[in-house]
N, CA, C and O atoms as CSV, one atom per row, in Angstrom:
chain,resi,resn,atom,element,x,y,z
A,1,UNK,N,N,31.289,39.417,-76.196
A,1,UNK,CA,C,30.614,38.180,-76.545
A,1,UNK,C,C,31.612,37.072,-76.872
A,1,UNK,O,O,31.197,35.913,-76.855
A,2,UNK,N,N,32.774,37.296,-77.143
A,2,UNK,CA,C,33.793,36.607,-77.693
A,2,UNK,C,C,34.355,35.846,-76.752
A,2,UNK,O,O,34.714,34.719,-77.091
A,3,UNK,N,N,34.539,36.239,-75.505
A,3,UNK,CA,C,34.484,36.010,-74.399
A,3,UNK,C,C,33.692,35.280,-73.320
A,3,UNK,O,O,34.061,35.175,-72.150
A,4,UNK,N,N,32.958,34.958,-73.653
A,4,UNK,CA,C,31.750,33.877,-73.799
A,4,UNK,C,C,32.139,32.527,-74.693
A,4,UNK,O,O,32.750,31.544,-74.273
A,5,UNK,N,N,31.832,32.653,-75.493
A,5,UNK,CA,C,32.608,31.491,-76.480
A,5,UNK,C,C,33.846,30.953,-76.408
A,5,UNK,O,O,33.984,29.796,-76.806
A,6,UNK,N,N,34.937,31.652,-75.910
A,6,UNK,CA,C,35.963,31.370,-75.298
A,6,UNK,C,C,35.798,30.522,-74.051
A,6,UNK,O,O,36.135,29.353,-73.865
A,7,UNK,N,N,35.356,31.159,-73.453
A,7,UNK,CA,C,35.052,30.080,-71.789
A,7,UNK,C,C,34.488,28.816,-72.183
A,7,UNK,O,O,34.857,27.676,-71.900
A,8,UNK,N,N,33.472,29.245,-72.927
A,8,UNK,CA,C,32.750,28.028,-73.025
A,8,UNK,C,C,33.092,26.742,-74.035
A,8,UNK,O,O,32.661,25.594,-74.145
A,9,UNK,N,N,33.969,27.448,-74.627
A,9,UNK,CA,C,35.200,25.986,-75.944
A,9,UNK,C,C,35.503,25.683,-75.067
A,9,UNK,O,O,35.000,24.649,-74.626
A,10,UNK,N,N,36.664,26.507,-74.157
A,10,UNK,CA,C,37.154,26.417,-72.894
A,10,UNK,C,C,36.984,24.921,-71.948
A,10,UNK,O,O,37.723,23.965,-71.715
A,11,UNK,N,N,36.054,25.184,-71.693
A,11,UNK,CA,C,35.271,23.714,-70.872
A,11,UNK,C,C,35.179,23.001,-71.135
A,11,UNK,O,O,35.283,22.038,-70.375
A,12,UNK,N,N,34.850,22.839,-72.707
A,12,UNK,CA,C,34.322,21.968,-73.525
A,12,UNK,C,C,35.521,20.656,-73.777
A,12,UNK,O,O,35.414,19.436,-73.902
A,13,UNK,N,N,36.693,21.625,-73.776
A,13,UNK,CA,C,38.011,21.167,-74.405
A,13,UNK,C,C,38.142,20.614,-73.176
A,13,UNK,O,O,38.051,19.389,-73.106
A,14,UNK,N,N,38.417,21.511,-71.771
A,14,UNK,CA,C,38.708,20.398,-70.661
A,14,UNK,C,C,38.052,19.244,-69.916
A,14,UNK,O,O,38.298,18.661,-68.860
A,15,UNK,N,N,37.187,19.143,-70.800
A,15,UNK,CA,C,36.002,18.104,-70.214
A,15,UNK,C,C,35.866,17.089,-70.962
A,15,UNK,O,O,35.559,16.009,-70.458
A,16,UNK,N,N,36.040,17.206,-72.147
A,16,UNK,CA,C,35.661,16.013,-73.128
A,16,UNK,C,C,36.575,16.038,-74.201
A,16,UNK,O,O,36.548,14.992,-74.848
A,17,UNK,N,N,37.628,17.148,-74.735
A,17,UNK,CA,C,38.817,16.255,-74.900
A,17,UNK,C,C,38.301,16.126,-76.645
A,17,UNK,O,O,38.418,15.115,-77.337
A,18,UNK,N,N,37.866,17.118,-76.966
A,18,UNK,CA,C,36.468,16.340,-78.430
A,18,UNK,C,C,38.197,16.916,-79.747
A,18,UNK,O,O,39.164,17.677,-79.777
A,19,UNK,N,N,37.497,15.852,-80.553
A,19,UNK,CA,C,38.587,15.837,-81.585
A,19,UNK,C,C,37.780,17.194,-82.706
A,19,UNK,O,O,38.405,17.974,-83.424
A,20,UNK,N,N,36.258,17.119,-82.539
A,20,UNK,CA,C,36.200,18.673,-83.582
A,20,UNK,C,C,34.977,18.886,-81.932
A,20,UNK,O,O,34.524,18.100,-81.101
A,21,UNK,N,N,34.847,20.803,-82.237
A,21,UNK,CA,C,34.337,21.629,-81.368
A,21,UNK,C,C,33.867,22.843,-82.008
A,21,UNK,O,O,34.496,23.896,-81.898
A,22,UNK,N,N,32.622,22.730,-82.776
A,22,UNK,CA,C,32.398,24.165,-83.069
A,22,UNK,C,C,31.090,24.381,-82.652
A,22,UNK,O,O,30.090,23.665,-82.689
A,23,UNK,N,N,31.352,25.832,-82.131
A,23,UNK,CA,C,30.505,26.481,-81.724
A,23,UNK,C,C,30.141,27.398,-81.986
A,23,UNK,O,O,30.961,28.315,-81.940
A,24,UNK,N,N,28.862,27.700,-82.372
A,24,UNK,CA,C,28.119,29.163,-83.357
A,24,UNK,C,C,27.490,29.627,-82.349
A,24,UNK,O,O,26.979,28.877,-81.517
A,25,UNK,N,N,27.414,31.420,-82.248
A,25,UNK,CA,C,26.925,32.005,-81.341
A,25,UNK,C,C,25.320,32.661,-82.833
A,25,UNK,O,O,25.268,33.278,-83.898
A,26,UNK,N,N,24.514,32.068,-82.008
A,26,UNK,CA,C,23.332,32.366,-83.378
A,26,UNK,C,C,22.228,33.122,-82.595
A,26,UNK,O,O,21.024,33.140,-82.850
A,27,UNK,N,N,22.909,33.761,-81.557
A,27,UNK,CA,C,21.607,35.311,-80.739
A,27,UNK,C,C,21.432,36.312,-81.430
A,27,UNK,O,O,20.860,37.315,-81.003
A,28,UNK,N,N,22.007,36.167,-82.885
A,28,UNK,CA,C,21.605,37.613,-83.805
A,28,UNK,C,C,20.274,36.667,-84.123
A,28,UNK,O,O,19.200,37.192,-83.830
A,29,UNK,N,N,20.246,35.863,-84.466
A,29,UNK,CA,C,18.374,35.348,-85.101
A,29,UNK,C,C,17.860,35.403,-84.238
A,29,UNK,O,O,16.682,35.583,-84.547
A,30,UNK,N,N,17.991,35.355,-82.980
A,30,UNK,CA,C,16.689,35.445,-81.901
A,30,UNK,C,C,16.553,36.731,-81.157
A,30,UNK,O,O,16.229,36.816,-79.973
A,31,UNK,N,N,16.811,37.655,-81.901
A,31,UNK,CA,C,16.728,39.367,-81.549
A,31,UNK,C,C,15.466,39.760,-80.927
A,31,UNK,O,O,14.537,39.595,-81.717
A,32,UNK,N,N,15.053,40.280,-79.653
A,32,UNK,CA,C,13.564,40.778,-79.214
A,32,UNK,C,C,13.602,39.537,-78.827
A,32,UNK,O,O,12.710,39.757,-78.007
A,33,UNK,N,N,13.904,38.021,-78.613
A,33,UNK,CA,C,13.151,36.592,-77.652
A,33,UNK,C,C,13.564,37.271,-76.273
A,33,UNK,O,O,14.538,37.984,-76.033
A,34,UNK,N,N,12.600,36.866,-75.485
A,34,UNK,CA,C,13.228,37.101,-74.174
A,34,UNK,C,C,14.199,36.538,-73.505
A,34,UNK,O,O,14.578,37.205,-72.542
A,35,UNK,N,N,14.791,35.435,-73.697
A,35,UNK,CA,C,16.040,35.122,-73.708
A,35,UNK,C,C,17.391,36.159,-73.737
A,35,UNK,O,O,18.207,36.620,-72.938
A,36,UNK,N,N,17.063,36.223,-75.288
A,36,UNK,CA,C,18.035,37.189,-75.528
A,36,UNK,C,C,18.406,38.563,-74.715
A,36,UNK,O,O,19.523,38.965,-74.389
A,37,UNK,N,N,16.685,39.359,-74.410
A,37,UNK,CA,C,16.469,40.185,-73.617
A,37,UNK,C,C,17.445,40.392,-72.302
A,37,UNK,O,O,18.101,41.321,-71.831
A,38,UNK,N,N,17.146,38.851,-71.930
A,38,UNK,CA,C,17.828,39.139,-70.449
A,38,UNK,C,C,18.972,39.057,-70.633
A,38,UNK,O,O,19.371,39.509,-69.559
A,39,UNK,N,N,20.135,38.743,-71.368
A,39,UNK,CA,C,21.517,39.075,-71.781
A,39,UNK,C,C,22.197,37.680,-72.107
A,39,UNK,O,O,23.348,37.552,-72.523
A,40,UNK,N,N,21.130,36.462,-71.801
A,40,UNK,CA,C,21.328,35.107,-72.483
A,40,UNK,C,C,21.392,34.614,-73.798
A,40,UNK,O,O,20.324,34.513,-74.402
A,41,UNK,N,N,22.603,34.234,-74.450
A,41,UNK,CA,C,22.384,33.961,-75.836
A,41,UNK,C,C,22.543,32.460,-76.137
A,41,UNK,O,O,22.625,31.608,-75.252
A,42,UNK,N,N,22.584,32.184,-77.563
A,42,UNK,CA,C,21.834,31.153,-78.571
A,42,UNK,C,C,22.857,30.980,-78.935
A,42,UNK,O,O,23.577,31.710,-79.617
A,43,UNK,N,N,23.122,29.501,-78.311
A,43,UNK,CA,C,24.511,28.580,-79.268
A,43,UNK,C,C,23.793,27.640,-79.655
A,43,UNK,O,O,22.765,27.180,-79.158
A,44,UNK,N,N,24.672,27.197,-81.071
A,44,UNK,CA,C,24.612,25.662,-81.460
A,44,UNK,C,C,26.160,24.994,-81.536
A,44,UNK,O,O,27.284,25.476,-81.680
A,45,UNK,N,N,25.738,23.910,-81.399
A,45,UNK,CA,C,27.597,23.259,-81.000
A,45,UNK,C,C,27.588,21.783,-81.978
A,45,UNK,O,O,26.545,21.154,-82.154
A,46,UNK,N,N,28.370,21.532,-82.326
A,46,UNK,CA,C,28.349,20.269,-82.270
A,46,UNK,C,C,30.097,19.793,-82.070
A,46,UNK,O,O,31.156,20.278,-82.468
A,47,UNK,N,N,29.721,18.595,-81.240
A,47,UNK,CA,C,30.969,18.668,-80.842
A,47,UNK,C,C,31.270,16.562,-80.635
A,47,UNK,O,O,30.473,15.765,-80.139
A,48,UNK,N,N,32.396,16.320,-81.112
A,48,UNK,CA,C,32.754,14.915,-80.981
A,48,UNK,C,C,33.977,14.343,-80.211
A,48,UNK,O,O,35.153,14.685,-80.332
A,49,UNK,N,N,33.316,13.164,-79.191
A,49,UNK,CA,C,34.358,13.255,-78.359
A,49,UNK,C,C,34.123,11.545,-78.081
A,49,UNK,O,O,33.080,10.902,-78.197
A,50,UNK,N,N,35.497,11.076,-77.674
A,50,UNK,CA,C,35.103,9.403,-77.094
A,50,UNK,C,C,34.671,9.399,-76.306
A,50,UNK,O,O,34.247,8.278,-76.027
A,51,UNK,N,N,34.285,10.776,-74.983
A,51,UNK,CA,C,33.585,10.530,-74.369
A,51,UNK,C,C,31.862,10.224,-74.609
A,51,UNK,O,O,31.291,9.719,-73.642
A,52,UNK,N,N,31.280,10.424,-75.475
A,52,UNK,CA,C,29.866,9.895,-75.896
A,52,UNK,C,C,29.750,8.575,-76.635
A,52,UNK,O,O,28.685,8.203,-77.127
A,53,UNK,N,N,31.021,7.787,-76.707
A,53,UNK,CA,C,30.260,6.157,-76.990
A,53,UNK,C,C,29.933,5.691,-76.198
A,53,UNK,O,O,30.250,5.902,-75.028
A,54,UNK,N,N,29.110,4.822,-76.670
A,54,UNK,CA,C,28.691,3.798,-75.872
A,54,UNK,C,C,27.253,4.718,-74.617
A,54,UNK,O,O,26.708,4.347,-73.577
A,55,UNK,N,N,27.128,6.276,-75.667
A,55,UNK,CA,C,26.180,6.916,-74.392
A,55,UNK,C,C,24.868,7.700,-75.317
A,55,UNK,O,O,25.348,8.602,-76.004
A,56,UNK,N,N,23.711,7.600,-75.451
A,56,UNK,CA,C,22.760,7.513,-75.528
A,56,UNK,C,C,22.668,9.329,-75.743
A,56,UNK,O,O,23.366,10.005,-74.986
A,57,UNK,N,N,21.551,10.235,-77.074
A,57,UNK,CA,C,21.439,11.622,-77.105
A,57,UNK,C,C,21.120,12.104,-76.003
A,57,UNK,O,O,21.556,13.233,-75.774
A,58,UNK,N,N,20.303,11.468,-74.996
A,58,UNK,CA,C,19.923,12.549,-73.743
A,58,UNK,C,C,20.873,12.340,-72.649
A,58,UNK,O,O,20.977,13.265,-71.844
A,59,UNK,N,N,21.779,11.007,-72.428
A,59,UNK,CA,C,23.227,11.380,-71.399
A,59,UNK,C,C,24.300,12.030,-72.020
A,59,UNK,O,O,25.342,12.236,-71.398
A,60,UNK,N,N,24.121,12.440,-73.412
A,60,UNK,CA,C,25.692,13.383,-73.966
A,60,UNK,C,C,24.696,14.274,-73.313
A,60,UNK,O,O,24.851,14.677,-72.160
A,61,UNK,N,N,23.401,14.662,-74.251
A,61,UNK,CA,C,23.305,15.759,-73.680
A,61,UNK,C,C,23.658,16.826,-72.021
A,61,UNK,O,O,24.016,17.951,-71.670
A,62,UNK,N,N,23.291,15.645,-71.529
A,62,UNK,CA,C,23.267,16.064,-69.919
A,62,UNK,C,C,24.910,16.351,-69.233
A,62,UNK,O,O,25.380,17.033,-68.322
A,63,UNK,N,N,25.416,15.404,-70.255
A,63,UNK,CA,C,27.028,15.927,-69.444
A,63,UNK,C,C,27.642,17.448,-70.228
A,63,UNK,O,O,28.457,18.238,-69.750
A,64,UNK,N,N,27.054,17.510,-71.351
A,64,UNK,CA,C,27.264,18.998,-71.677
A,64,UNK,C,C,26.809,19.874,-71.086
A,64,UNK,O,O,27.505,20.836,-70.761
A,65,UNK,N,N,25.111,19.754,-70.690
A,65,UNK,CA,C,24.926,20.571,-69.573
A,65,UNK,C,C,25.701,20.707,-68.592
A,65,UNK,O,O,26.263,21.768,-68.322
A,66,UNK,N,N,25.859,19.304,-67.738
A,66,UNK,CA,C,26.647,19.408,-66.452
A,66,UNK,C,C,27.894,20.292,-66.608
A,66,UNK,O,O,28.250,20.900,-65.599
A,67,UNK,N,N,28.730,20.472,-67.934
A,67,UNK,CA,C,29.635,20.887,-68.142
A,67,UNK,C,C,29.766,22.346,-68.036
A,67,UNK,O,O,30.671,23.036,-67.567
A,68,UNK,N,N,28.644,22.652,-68.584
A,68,UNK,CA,C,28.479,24.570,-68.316
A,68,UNK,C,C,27.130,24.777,-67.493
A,68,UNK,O,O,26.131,25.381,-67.885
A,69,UNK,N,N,27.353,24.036,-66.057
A,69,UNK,CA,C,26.020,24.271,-65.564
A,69,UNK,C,C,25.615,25.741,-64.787
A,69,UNK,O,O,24.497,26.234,-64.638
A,70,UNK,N,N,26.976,26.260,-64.342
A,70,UNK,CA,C,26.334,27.387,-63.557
A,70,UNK,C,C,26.506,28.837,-64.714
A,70,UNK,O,O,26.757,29.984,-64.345
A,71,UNK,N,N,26.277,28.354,-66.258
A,71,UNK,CA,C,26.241,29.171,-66.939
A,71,UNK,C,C,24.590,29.154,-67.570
A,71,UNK,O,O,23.937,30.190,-67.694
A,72,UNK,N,N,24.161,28.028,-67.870
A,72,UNK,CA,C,22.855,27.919,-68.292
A,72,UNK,C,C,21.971,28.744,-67.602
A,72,UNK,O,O,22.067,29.007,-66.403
A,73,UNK,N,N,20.960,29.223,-68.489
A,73,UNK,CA,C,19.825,30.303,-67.829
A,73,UNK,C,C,20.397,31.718,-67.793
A,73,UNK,O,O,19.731,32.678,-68.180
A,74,UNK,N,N,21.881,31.856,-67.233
A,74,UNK,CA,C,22.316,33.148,-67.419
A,74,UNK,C,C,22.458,33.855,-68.300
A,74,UNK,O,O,21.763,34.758,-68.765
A,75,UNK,N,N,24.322,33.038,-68.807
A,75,UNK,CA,C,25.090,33.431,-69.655
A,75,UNK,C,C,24.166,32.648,-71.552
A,75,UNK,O,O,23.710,33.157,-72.576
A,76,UNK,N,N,24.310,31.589,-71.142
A,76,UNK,CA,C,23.430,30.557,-71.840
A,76,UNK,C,C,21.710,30.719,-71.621
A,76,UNK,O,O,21.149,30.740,-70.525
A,77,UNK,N,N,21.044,30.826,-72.963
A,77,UNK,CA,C,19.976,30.832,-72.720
A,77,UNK,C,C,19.406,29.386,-73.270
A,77,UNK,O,O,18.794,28.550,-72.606
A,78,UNK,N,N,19.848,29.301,-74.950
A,78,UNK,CA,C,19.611,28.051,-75.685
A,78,UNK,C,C,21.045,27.633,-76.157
A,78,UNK,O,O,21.895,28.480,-76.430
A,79,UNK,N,N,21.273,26.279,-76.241
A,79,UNK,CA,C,22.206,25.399,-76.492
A,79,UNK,C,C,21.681,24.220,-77.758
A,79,UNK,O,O,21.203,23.103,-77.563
A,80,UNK,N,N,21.873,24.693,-78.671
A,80,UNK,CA,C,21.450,23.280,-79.809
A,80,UNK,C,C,22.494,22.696,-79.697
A,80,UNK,O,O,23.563,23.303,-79.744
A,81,UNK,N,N,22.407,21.258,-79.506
A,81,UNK,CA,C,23.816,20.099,-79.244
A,81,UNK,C,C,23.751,19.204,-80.140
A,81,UNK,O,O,22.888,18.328,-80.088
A,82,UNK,N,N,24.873,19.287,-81.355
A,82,UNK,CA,C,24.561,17.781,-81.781
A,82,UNK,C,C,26.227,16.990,-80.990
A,82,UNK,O,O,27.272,17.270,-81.579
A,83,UNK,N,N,26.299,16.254,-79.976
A,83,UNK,CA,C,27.431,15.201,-79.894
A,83,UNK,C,C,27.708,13.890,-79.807
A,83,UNK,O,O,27.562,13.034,-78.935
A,84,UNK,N,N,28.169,13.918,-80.976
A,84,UNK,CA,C,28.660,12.637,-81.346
A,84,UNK,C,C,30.087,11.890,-81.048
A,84,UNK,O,O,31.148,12.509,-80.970
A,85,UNK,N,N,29.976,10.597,-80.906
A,85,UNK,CA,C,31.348,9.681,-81.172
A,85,UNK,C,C,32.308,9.686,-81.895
A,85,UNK,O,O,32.050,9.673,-83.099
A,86,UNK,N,N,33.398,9.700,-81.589
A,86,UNK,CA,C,33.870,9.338,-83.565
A,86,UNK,C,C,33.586,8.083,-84.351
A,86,UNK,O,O,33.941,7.958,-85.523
A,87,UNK,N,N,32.917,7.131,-83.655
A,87,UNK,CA,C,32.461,5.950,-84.768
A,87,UNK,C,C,31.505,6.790,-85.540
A,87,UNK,O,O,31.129,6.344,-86.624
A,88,UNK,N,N,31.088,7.871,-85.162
A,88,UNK,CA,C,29.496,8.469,-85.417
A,88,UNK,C,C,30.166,9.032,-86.835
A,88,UNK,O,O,29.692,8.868,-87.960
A,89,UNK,N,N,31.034,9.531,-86.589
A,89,UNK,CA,C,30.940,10.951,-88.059
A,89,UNK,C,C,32.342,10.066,-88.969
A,89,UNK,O,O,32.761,10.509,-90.038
């Protein structure tokens, strides 16, 4: 599982460059969801980068998706995102 989280800082770091990046793997609370079932787990992230000024919660969102897209649904089941600017925090 560690290994997972790795890849996926991984990306995170080469894509957006974010001055903080944490990421919680939280698929022990969703034990028995079917999600989980199928071998997809439950992150929350929040992560701050200059790439989200000047960009609106549902286009960060989407470039984080874009960022781990051929992982979503698989590897990734749920993704809670908070990303912010650094004017933000």
């Amino acid at each position: 599982m560690s290994d997972r989280i790795d890849r996926i800082r991984e990306r995170l770091v080469e894509t957006f460059a974010p001055s903080e990046c944490q990421l919680e793997d939280e698929s022990a609370l969703h034990a028995g969801h079917a999600g989980a079932a199928s071998g997809g787990s439950h992150y929350r992230l929040r992560i701050v980068s200059d790439k989200f000024e000047k960009q609106g919660r549902i286009q960060r969102h989407r470039l984080v998706y874009d960022c781990l897209d051929d992982m979503m649904q698989k590897e990734i089941h749920a993704l809670a995102i908070t990303a912010l600017a650094p004017s933000e925090v």
